[in-house]
KELUMGU-303139 format. One record per residue (C-alpha): x, y, z; residue in one letter. Coordinates in steps of 0.25 Angstrom, whole numbers, plus 5000, padded with zeros to 4 digits. Layout:
// residues N
XYZa/...
END
This chain:
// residues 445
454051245223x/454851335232x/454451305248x/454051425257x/454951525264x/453751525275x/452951425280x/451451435278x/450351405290x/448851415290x/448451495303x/446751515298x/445851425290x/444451475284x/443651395277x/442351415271x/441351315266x/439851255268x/439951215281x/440551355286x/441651455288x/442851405295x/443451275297x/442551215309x/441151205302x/442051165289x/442851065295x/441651015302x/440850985291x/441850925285x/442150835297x/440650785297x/440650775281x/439550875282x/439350915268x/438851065266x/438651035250x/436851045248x/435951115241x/436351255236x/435251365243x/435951475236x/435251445223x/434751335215x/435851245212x/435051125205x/435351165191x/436551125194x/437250975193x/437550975208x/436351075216x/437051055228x/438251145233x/439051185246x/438651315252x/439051395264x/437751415273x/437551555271x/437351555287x/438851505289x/439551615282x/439251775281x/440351865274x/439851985281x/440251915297x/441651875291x/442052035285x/442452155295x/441352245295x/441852355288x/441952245276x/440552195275x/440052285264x/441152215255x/440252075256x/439352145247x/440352125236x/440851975241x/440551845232x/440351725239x/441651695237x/442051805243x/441351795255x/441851655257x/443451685256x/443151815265x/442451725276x/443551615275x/444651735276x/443851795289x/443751635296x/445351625292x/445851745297x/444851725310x/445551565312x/446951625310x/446851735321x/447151835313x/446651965313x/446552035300x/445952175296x/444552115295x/444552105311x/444652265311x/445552245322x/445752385331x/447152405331x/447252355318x/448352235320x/448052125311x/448951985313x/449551995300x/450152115294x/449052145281x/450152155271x/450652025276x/449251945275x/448951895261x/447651835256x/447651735242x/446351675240x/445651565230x/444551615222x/443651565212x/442851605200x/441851675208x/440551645203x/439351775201x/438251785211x/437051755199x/436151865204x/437351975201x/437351945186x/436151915183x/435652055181x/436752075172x/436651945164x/435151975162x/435452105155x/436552035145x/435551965138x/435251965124x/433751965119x/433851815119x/434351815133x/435651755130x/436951825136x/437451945130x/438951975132x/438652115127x/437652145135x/438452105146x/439452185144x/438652315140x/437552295152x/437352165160x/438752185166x/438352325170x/437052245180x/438252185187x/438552245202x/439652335201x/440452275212x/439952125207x/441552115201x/442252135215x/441152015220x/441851905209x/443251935207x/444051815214x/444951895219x/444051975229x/444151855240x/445551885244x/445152045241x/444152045252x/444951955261x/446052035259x/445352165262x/444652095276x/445952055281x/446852155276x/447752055267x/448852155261x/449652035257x/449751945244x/448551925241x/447951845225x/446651785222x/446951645216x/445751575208x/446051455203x/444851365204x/444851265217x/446251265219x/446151425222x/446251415236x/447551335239x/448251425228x/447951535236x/448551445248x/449851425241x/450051565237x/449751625251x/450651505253x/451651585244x/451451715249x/451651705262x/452851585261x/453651695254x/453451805264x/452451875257x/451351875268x/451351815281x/449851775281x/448851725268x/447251725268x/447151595259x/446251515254x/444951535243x/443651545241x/442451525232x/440851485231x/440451395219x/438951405226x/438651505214x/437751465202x/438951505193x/439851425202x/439151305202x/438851315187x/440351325185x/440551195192x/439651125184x/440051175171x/441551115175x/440750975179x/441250985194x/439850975200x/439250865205x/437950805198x/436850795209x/435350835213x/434850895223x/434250755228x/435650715231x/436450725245x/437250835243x/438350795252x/438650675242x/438750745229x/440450765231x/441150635231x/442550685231x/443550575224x/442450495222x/442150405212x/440650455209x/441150585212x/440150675203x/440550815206x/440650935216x/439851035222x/439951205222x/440351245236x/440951365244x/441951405252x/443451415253x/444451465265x/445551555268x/446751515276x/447751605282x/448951565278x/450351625288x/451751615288x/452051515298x/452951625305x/451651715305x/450851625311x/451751595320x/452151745326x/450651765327x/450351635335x/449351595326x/448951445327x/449451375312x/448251265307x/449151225296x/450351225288x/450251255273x/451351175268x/451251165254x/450651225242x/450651165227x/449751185214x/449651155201x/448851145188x/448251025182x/448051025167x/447350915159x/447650935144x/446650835138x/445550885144x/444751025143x/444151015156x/444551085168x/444950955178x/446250905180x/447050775175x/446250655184x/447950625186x/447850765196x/449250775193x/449150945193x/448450905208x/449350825211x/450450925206x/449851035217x/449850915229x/451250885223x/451751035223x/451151065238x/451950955245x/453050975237x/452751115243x/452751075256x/453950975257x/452950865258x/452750725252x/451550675250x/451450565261x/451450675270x/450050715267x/449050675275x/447650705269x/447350785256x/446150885255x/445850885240x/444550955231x/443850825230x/442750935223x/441950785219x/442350805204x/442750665197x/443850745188x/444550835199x/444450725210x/444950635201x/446150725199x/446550765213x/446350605217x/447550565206x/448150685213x/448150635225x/448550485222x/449750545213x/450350635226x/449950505236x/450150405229x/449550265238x/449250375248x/448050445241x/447150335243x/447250355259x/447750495260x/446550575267x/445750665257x/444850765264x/443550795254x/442950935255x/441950955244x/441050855247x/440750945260x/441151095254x/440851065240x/441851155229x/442051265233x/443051315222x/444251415227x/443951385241x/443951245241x/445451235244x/445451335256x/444451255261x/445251125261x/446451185267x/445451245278x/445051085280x/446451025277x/447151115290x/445951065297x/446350925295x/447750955300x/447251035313x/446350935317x/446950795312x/445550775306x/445050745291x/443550775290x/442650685285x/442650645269x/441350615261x/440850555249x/442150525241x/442950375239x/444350335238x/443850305224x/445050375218x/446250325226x/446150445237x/445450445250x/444350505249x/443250415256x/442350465263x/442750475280x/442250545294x/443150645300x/444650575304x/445850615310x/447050605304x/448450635305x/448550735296x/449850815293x/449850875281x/448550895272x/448750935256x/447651025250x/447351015236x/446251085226x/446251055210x/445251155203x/444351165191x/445451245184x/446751145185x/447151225198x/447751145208x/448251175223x/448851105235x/449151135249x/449951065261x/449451095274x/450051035286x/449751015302x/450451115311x/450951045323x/
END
């Protein structure tokens, strides 16, 4: 993999997830092992194989404060989703110092030049809000009430808002970013389940390596908080199996030997990726370097399911291709930030990942578990661990791990909030769909 002609720093994180906008209520919570996975309040979820969810407190978070004013009309037509890679954008942009179009400054200086600022930006398979089809799935009934294609088509369709497309499309997170902040770069939409977020990393990573922008928006987004959503994640077996009568912090065990399945979450994060030199003539204070970027695609021909080869040599292919990426062996790593999303199959994957890229090194090489306190939150879930991971290296800490065991050869015990020495941290996210992404990140002295 060809090196970059420009070196990459992170100058703004954004993360958004159940305990809150930004990194301090995150890194917080996840410094206490305060969970924020409980009971979903926006509907009944105990139909379900797992009623418990991990939701953003609709008092932490309101689009409508995080939009320039002459935008707030446009929230009408914002998903969920949406709303949360708009937010992440607005706290990014806010920790980078930058000011952007949405600050509606009065001479109209902006830190970087629009068509120099790209934006790429993980979404997933935004689930419909229920109440918005079910006037038009009521009239595409036949007299039996089963579903009738035709009738969809000819009338049911027509009960749809008219704007209800420009709501789900993926691609509308990076349109509205790009429109609040003036983004006249490169900019693509990548959806390519939970590894959506870093591949947007690596290809800002790209874009602005090669000189094609000075500055990126990156990162992704997405809410599995949805009755679609959720049903979706138990139709591909990834939830857990719990009732209401249980403690909802302790349905994740990531890497765990009774680990019995995840939970829906949102949230996600943009970062804003510069060109060292950028950064640099602007003065801008630099959290991280991102040092490497690698992917891959895992494939298991003897098997019809969606879950990769419990040998995790396509994760372990993306780790691989990131170091390689970054000139990097792999004792120089010093923590790794993995999905851990609590399912048997994929943790199993990404563990013999891990031990084929660490070798005797897996089984004490810090592992910082998320889902057990943000739950899954899809295309988001990897911006949020990079938000964590350039935490770790600004503040020498790991936070505090829950409910897994070392019970497959990595360390994933739980443990209270450390410090460490922590150089370099690797980033990896396998998906649903095979897709698989890795990032370096290291300390800036």
């Amino acid at each position: 993999m060809a090196r970059q002609q420009r070196s990459v720093v992170i100058t703004g994180i954004g993360p958004i997830a159940a305990p809150g906008l930004g990194i301090d209520p995150i890194w917080s919570a996840l410094c206490e092992g305060r969970s924020g996975v409980g009971p979903c309040s926006i509907f009944d979820a105990s139909g379900f194989s797992c009623p418990f969810v991990a939701q953003l407190p609709p008092d932490r978070f309101d689009v409508k404060q995080v939009v320039p004013k002459s935008y707030r009309k446009a929230t009408k037509v914002m998903s969920r989703d949406i709303e949360l890679a708009v937010g992440a954008a607005h706290e990014a942009v806010r920790a980078a110092g930058l000011v952007t179009k949405a600050h509606e400054p009065a001479d109209g200086r902006v830190t970087v030049p629009a068509d120099r600022m790209g934006c790429h930006i993980g979404a997933g398979l935004i689930a419909a809000e229920e109440n918005e089809l079910t006037a038009a799935l009521a009239t595409s009934r036949k007299a039996d009430g089963t579903f009738d294609i035709a009738a969809w088509g000819a009338t049911g369709m027509q009960n749809l808002t008219p704007l209800w497309m420009l709501k789900y499309l993926p691609n509308m997170l990076a349109c509205h970013v790009t429109i609040c902040h003036d983004c006249q770069g490169p900019s693509n939409t990548i959806t390519c389940g939970e590894a959506s977020a870093l591949l947007s990393v690596g290809e800002s990573m790209r874009v602005i390596g090669r000189g094609a922008a000075d500055a990126c928006l990156s990162g992704g987004a997405e809410s599995k908080v949805n009755l679609m959503a959720i049903l979706r994640q138990q139709f591909a077996g990834r939830l857990a199996k719990a009732s209401l009568s249980d403690d909802p912090t302790r349905v994740v065990r990531p890497f765990a030997k009774d680990a019995a399945g995840g939970v829906a979450g949102e949230g996600g994060g943009i970062l804003v990726l510069e060109a060292a030199e950028s950064a640099k003539a602007r003065g801008a204070a630099v959290l991280a370097e991102l040092a490497g970027f690698g992917a891959s695609q895992s494939f298991c021909p003897d098997t019809v399911g969606a879950d990769p080869c419990r040998e995790g040599e396509g994760i372990s292919d993306a780790m691989l291709s990131a170091l390689d990426d970054a000139g990097m062996k792999p004792a120089e790593v010093d923590a790794v930030v993995p999905f851990g999303c609590g399912a048997a199959a994929m943790d199993a994957a990404e563990a013999a990942a891990i031990r084929r890229v660490f070798g005797d090194r897996a089984a004490s090489l810090p592992l910082v578990t998320l889902a057990p306190l943000i739950g899954n939150c899809g295309a988001g879930f990897g911006a949020v661990a990079a938000a964590v991971a350039v935490q770790c290296l600004r503040t020498g800490m790991l936070p505090a791990r829950v409910n897994g065991d070392a019970s497959l050869g990595v360390d994933a015990a739980p443990a209270a909030a450390r410090k460490a020495e922590l150089g370099s941290v690797l980033v990896c996210t396998p998906s649903l769909g095979g897709q698989n992404a890795a990032i370096i990140l290291r300390r800036v002295p």
